[in-house]
Phi, psi and omega in degrees: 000121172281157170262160200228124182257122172308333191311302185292344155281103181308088146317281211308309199277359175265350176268304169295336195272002175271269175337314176244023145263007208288302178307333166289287204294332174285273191311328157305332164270018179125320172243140181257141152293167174308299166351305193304322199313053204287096216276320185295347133337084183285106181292135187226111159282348178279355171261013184285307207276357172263332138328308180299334192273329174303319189278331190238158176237115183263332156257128162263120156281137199259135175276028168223311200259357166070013192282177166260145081358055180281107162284030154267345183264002196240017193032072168055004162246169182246100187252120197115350191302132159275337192283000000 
């Protein structure tokens, strides 16, 4: 073990090259300041949930007797089809 004299390091310039990596290093693990923060981001969770449905469809039409379908209340089958 060496002992290492403190003497020999540029605090200053290891305190700044920390200060700019300090914002790289929060967003890579994850985490944001407030600053990061875009307050002008209008959030619309109803087009979020119009998106889930185009992509997940909560009424299906069965393509031989043509009825509608809520698979969510029928857990993802299309249940009365006689066809």
């Amino acid at each position: 073990n060496r002992s290492t004299d403190l003497s020999e390091f540029d605090t200053a310039a290891l305190d700044k090259m920390l200060a700019e990596l300090e914002p790289e290093l929060r967003k890579a693990a994850g985490f944001l300041t407030i600053e990061d923060l875009d307050p002008a981001v209008d959030f619309k969770p109803e087009d979020d949930q119009t998106r889930l449905d185009e992509l997940n469809p909560q009424i299906v039409m069965c393509p031989f007797c043509k009825k509608e379908f809520d698979v969510r209340k029928n857990n993802a089958k299309v249940a009365g089809c006689t066809v």
